[in-house]
N, C-alpha and C positions, 0 to 999 in steps of 0.2 A: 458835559462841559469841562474844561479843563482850565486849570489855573499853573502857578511856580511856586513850589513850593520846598524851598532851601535847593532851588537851584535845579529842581527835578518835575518835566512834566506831572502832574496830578490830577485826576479825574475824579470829580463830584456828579451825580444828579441834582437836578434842583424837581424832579417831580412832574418834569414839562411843565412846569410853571412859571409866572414872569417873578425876576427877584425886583424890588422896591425898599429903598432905603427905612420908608418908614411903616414896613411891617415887620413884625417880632421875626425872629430869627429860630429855627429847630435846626439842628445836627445833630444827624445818627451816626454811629460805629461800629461798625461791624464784627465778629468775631473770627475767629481763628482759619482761616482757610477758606474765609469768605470775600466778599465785597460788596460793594453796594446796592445790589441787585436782592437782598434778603428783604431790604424795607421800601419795596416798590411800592406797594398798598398804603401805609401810613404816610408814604414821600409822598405818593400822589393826590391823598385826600389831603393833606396839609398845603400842598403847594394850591388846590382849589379851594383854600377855606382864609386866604387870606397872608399865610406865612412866605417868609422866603425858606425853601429848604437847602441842606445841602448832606446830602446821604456819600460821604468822604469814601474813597478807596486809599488804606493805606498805602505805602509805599510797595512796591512789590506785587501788590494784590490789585485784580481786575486789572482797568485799563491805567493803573497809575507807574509812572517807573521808579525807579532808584534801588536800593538794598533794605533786603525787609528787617525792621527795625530790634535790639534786641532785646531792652525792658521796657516794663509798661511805665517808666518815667520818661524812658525817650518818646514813646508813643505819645503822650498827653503832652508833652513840650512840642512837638511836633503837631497836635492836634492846635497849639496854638499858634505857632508859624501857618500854620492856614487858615486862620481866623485871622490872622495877620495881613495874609493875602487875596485873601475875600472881603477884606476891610469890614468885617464883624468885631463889632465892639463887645455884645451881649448876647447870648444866645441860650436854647435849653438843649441841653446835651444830654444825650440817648443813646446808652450803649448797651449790647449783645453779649454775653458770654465774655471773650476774652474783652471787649468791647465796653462790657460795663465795669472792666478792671481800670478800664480807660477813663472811662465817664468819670468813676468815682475817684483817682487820682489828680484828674483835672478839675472837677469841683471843689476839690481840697486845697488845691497849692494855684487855682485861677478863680478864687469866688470872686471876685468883681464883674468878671464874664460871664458867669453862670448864672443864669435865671432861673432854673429846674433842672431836678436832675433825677431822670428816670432808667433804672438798673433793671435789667432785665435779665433771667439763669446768672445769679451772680455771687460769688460765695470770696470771704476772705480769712485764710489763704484758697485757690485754687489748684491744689497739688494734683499734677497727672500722673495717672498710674504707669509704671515701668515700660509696662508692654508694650503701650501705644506711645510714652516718650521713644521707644526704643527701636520700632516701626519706623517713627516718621523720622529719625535721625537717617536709618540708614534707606530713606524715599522708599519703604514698602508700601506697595495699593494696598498692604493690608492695613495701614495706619488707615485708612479713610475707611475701608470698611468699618473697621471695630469702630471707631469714632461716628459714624452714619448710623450704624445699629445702636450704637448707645443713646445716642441724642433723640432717640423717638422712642415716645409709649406703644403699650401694645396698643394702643387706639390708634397712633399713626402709624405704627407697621402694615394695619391692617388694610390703612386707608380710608376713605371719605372727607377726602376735605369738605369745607366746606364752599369755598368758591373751585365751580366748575371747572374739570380741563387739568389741575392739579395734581400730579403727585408724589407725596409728600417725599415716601424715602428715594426717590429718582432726582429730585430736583436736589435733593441733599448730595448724595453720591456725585453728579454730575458736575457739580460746583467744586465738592471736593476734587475732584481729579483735575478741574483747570489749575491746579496750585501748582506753579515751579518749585522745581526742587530745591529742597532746605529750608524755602516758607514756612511749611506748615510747622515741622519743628524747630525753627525759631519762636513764631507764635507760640508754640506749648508749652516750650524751656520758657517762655515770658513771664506765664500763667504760671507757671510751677514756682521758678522764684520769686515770686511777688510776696513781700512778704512784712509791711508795713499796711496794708488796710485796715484793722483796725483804727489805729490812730489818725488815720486820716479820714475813717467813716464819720470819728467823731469833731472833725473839724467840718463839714461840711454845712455852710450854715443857708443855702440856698432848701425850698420847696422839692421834697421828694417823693418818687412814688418806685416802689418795688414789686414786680412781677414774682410769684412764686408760684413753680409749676407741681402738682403732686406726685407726678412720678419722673421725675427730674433725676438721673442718673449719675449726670456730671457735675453737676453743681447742687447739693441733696436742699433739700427742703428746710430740715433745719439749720444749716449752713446760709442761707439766704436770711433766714429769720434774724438771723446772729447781726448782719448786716446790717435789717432793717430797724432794728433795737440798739445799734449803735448810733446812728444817725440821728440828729434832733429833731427834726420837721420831717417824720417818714411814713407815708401812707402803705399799705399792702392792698394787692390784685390775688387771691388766690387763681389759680388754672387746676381746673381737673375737669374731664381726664386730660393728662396732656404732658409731655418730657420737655428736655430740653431746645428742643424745635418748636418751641411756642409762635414764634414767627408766622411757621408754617401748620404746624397741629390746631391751636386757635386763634388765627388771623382776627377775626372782628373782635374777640373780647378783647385783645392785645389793643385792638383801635379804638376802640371805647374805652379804654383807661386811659388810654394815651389822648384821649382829647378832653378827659377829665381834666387834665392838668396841663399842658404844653400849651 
């Protein structure tokens, strides 16, 4: 479905679901080279259990247009111009990886809008390493390799998902490579300077739950921890075995937390 958003087509899923003024609202965000197609499973069990969903493609990414954005303050201002636009007053907000930089900026400086706020591979600061900032500045396929290999454990390299038909590092690669160029290194250079989360982990005063995966590569384990011990209201999910492809490595316990709380 698409919307306007500062003047630029914008494309959301709602989970094939019907939206309904007066059920609770969920919005996901995606990470870095992604789009809304990572939270198909939790968009589509939410939109059949009663919620309106709306799984955002930012600007630039998937089906949405305009210029991909360059801090993750413009990102979360922007995630509220489409709440603006989808006339969501309140909602729980679920972000990914560069995604949950998002989540947790906009829970800080939009709590009136924020009813929960679920961080998933999320660490503050997010600093990326040289090689793959340096990769994707100048659009090498090897920025999405190095990056596809790192976000999966040896348990998802190896495979077995666990819903049928799946596979894990293909669907990652494949996704990475739909990214236009300069995308993905905007998104990194996003994650890299970001660099007030703490103080704004500990303004968040909405319901929280944090994902932490045990062999988490990109965003390490006790980095998440750091997070979730800044925050006042913060539950923890451990995952193992499991990297930063949680999405995909443990799809159902990722959705059985997330219905704990949202």
């Amino acid at each position: 479905m698409y919307t306007q958003v500062n003047e630029q087509p914008t494309f959301y899923s709602n989970g094939n679901g019907k939206l309904n003024k007066g059920q609770p609202n969920v919005v996901f965000i995606h990470g870095a080279g992604m789009d809304h197609s990572v939270w198909v499973l939790p968009a589509r069990y939410f939109a059949r259990h009663g919620y309106n969903v709306y799984a955002l493609d930012l600007p630039a990414h998937g089906r949405s247009k305009g210029e991909p954005l360059a801090t993750i303050d413009d990102m979360a201002d922007w995630v509220c111009a489409a709440l603006d636009s989808l006339e969501v007053d309140v909602a729980a907000i679920v972000g990914h990886s560069m995604g949950s930089l998002v989540a947790l900026n906009f829970s800080a400086r939009y709590a009136s809008r924020t009813r929960v706020t679920v961080l998933l591979g999320t660490s503050t600061p997010m600093p990326v390493t040289d090689v793959l900032l340096d990769a994707a500045r100048a659009n090498e396929h090897d920025a999405f390799d190095m990056a596809n290999t790192w976000m999966h454990s040896p348990f998802g390299q190896m495979g077995g998902n666990e819903n049928p038909g799946i596979s894990m590092m293909m669907s990652g690669q494949r996704l990475l490579e739909r990214t236009p160029e300069d995308v993905y290194f905007a998104d990194l250079n996003a994650c890299n300077e970001f660099s007030d989360g703490d103080a704004l982990a500990a303004q968040i005063t909405a319901q929280s739950l944090i994902f932490v995966a045990a062999q988490d590569k990109m965003t390490a384990p006790v980095s998440a921890m750091k997070v979730a011990d800044l925050i006042p209201q913060c539950q923890v999910i451990h995952l193992n075995p499991c990297g930063h492809a949680m999405l995909s490595e443990q799809p159902n316990t990722v959705l059985d937390g997330l219905a704990t709380i949202v």
